[in-house]
C-alpha positions as CSV (number, residue, x, y, z in Angstrom):
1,X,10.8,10.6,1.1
2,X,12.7,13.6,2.3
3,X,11.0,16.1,0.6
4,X,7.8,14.6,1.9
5,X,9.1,15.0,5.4
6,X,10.2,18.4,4.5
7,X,6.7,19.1,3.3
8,X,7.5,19.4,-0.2
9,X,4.9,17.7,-1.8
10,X,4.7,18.7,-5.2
11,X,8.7,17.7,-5.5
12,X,8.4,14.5,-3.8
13,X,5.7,13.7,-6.4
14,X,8.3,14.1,-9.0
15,X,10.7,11.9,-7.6
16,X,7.7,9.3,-6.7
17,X,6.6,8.9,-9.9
18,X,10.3,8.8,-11.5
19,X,11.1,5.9,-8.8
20,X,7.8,3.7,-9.7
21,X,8.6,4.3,-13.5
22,X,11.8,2.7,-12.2
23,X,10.7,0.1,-10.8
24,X,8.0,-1.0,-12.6
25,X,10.7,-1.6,-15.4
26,X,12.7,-3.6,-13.6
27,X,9.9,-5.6,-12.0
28,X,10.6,-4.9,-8.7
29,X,6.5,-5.6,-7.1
30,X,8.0,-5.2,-3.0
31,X,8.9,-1.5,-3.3
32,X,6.6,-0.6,-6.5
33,X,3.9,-1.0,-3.8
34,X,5.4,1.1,-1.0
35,X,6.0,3.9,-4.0
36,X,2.6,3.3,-4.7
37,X,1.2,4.2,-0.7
38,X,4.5,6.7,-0.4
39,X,2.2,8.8,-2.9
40,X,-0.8,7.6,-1.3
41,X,0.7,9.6,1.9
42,X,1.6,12.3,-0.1
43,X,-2.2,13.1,-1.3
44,X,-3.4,12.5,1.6
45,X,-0.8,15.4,3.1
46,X,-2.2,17.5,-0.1
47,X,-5.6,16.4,1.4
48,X,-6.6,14.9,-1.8
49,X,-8.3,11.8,-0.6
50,X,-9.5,10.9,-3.6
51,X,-6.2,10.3,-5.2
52,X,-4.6,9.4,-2.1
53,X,-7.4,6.1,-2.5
54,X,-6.1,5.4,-5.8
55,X,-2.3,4.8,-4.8
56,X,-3.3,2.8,-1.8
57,X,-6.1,0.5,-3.8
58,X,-2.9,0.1,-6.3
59,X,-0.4,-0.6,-3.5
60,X,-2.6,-3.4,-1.3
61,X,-3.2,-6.4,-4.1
62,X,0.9,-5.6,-5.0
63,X,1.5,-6.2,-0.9
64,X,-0.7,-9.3,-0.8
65,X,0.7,-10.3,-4.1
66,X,4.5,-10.6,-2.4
67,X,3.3,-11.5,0.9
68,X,4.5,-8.4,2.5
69,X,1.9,-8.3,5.4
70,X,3.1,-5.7,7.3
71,X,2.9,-3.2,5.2
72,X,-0.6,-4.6,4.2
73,X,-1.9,-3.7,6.9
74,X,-0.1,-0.4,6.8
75,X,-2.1,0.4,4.0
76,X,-5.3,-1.1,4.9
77,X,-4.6,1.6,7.9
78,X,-4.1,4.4,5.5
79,X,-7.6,3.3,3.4
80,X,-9.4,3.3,6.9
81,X,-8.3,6.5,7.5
82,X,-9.9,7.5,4.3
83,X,-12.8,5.4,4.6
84,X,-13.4,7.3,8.4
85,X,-13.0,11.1,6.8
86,X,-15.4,10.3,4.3
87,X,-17.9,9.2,7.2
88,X,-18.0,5.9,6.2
89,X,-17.4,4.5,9.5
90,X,-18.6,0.9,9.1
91,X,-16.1,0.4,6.6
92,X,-13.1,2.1,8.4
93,X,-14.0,-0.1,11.3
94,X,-14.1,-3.3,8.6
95,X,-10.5,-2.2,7.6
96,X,-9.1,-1.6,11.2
97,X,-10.1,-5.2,11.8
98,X,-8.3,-6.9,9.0
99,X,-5.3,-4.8,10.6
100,X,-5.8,-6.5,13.8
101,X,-5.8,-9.7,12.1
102,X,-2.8,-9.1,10.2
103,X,-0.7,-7.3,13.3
104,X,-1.8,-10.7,15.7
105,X,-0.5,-12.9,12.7
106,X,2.3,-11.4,11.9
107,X,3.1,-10.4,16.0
108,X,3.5,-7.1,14.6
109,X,4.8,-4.4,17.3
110,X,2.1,-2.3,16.2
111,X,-0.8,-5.0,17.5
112,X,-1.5,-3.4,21.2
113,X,-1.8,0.0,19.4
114,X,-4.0,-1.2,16.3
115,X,-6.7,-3.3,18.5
116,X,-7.1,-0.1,20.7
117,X,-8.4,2.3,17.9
118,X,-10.7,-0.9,17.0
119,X,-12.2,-1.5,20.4
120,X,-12.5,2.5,20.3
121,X,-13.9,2.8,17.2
122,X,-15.4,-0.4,16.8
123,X,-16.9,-1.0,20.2
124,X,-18.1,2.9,20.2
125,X,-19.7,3.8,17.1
126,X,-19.8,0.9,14.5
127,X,-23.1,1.0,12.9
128,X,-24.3,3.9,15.0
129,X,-25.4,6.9,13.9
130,X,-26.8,8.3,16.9
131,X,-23.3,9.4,18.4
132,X,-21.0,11.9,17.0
133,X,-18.1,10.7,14.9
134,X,-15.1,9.8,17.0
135,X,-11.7,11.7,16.6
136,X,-9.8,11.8,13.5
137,X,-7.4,8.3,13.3
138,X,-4.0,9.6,13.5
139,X,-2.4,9.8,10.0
140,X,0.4,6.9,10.5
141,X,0.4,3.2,10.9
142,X,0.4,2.2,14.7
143,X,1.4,5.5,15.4
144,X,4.6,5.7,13.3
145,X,5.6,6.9,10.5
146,X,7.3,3.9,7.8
147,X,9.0,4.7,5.1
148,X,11.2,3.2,2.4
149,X,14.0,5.3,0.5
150,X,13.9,3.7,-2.6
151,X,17.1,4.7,-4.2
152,X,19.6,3.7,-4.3
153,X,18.8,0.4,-1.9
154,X,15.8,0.1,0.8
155,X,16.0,1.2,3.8
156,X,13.2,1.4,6.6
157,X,13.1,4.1,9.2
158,X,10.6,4.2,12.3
159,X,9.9,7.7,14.1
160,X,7.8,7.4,16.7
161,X,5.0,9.9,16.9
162,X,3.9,10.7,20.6
């Protein structure tokens, strides 16, 4: 996580992949999965989408599997991001609604934030292709930045991006 943060890419790749070895070996599904998108992120910083798709398609059945919504929807977040950069806006739009649906079930703080980029994107250029594509989604979750250091015990922090 830190040497994400630090920009470090390649090294916090290394210490990823040595944490979900971990953890797949001990069975622990809750923070395999947020391994799985903390990768995710971190091909998505290398601006490897492709890849960056693969983590998160591994991480979302894992986070429905435990019944960890929030971070569901963090990471059906992160796929519409991909989705939207690919120009594949229907879908993105698609994704950002299950995220609504989530953050209103879950009363997530994130909700206010989340149904505004939908009734942006969604309400301005869903199915259209007659109006340019709207701005790059930001590259966190309701604005903020989630992570989970997974060693030696979880912890969550929030930074708020402004």
């Amino acid at each position: 996580m830190l040497y994400h943060a630090l920009g470090e890419h390649r090294r916090a790749l290394e210490y990823y992949e040595q944490a979900l070895t971990i953890h797949r070996e001990v069975g622990n599904r809750v923070v395999e999965a947020t391994t799985l998108n903390n990768i995710g992120m971190v091909y998505r910083a290398l601006g490897d989408n492709r890849r960056a798709l693969e983590y998160f398609e591994q991480a979302l059945p894992i986070h429905r599997e435990v019944g960890n919504r929030a971070v569901e929807a963090t990471t059906l977040f992160n796929i519409a991001t991909i989705r939207q950069a690919e120009g594949n806006y229907a879908e993105a739009v698609r994704l950002l609604e299950q995220v609504v649906a989530i953050d209103e079930a879950i009363e997530s703080p994130n909700l206010e934030g989340d149904r505004a980029r939908w009734k942006r994107r969604g309400g301005s250029w869903a199915g259209s292709r007659s109006r340019p594509p709207p701005p790059a989604l930001p590259p966190f979750h309701g604005g903020e930045l989630e992570s989970v250091s997974v060693i030696p015990r979880i912890s969550y922090r929030r930074e708020r991006y402004t």
